[in-house]
C-alpha positions in Angstrom: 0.0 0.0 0.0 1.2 3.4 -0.8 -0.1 7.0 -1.5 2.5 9.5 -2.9 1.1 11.8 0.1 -1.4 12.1 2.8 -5.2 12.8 1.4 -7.1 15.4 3.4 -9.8 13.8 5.8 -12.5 17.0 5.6 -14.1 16.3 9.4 -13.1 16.0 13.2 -14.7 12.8 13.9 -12.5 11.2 16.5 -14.0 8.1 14.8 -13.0 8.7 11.2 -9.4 9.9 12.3 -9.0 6.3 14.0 -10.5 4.1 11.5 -8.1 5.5 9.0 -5.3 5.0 11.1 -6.3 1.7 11.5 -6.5 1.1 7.8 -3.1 2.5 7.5 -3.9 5.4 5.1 -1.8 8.7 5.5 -3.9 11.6 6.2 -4.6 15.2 7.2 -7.5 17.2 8.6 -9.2 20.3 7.6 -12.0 21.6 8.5 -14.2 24.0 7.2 -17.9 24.3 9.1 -20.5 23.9 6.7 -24.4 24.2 6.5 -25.3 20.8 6.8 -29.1 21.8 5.0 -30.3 19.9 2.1 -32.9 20.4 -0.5 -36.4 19.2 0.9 -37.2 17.1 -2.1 -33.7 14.6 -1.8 -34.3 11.2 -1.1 -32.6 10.0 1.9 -29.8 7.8 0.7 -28.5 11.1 -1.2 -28.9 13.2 1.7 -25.2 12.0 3.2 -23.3 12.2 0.0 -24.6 15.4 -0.9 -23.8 16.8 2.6 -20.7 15.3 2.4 -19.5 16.7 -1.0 -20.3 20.5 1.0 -17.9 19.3 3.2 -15.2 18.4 0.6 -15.8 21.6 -1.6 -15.3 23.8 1.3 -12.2 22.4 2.5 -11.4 22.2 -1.4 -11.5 26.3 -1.5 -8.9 27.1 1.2 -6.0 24.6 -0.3 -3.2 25.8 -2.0 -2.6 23.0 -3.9 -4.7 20.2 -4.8 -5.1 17.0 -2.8 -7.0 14.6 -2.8 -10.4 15.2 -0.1 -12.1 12.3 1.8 -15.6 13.7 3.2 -18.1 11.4 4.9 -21.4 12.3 6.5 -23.9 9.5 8.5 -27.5 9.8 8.9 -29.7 7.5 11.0 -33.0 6.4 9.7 -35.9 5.2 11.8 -39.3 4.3 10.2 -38.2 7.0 7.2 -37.3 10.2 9.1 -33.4 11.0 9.8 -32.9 10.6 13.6 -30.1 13.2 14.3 -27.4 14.4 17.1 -28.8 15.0 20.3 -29.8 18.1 20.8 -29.6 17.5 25.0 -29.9 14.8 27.4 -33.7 14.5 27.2 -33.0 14.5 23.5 -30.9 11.5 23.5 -32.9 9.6 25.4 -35.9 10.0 23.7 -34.1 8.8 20.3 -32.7 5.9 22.5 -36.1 5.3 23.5 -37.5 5.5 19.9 -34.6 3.1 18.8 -35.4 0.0 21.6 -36.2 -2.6 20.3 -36.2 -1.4 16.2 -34.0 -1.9 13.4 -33.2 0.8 11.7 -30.8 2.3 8.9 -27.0 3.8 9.3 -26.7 5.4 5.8 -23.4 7.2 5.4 -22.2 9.2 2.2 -18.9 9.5 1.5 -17.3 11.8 -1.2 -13.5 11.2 -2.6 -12.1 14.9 -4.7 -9.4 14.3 -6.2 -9.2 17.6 -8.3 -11.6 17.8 -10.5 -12.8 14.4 -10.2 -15.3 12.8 -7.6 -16.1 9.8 -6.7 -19.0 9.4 -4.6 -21.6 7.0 -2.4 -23.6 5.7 -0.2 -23.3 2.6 2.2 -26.2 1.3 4.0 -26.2 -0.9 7.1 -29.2 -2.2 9.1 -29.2 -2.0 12.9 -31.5 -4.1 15.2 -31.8 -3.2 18.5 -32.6 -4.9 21.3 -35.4 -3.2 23.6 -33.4 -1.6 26.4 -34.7 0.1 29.7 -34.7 3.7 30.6 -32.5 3.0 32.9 -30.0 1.8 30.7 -30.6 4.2 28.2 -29.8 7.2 31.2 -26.4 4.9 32.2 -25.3 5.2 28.7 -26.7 8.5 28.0 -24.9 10.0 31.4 -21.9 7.6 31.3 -20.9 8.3 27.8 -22.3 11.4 26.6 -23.4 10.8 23.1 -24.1 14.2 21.5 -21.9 14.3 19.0 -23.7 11.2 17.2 -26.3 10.4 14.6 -29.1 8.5 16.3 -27.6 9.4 19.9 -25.0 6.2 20.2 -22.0 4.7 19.1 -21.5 1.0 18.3 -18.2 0.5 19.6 -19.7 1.8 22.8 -21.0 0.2 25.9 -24.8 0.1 23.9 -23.2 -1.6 21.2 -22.4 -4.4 23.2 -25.3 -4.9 25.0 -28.1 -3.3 23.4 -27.5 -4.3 19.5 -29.0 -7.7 18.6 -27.3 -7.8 15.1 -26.8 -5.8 11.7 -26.8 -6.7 8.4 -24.0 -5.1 6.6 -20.4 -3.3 7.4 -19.8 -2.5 10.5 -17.5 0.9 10.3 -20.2 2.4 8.2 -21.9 2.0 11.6 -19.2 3.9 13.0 -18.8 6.1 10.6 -16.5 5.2 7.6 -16.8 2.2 4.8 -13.1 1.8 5.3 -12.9 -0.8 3.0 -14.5 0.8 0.3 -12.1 4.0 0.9 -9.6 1.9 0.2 -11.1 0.2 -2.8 -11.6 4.1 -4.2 -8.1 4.5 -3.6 -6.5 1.9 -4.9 -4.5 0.6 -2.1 
């Protein structure tokens, strides 16, 4: 495996910076905040690509030379509506409460720039929870503070362990990178 130099991870997720590390490939971050809107009329699956390819073509405009972008976004889906971050405590456990004992979708788009070129999409994994109590959804919720994540958890978290039943499909997408299919789009 080799990349002539590091490609430019466009987000702070502590979770995307380790799963790349993990999978070996050299890279940098920059950020640049962007509206994270979309058109009303977009169906769901697109919604993560397209907020991801904001992300890439923002960082895009404050290079000085071109490099290649990695931009990811995940959205969690439950009964058709995106389930987002938490807005607060009562938030999260309300979406924790709506999740127990339902599967739902992790959808995250990912967008590759590699200077005029993109390379783009969209990895789907289902989620079936087990139903948990309140009181386990306030341990987790005041334990592990999950308000920086779609759908109010993280797999690789206590919940994961003891609240997930099973998924159907890649696991990292659930955490927040297809790292196998970045490095299928990067021929590594």
């Amino acid at each position: 495996m080799s990349l002539t130099e590091p490609i430019v991870l466009a987000s702070q997720s502590p979770r995307r910076k380790q799963l790349l590390e993990q999978a070996g490939i050299p890279f940098e971050i920059k950020v640049v905040p962007t509206d994270e809107d979309f058109p009303p009329d977009l169906p769901i699956p697109e919604i993560p690509v397209y907020i991801a390819r904001n992300k890439a073509l923002a960082v895009k405009t404050i290079l000085s030379q071109p490099k290649t972008i990695l931009a990811a976004d995940t959205v969690v889906v439950l009964h058709g509506k995106i389930i987002g971050k938490p807005k607060d405590r009562e938030d999260a456990i309300n979406i924790l409460s709506a999740l127990s004992g339902q599967s739902h979708e992790v959808i995250t788009g990912v967008v590759l720039l590699d200077g005029e070129k993109e390379r783009s999409f969209e990895k789907t994994t289902k989620v079936h929870f087990l139903p948990i109590s309140k009181q386990q959804i306030e341990y987790y919720v005041d334990h592990f503070k999950p308000y920086d994540k779609a759908g109010a958890y993280a797999i690789q978290e206590w919940i994961g362990a003891v609240a997930i039943d099973s998924i159907e499909g890649c696991f990292y997408n659930v955490m927040g990178l297809p790292v196998s299919e970045i490095v299928k789009l990067l021929k590594l």
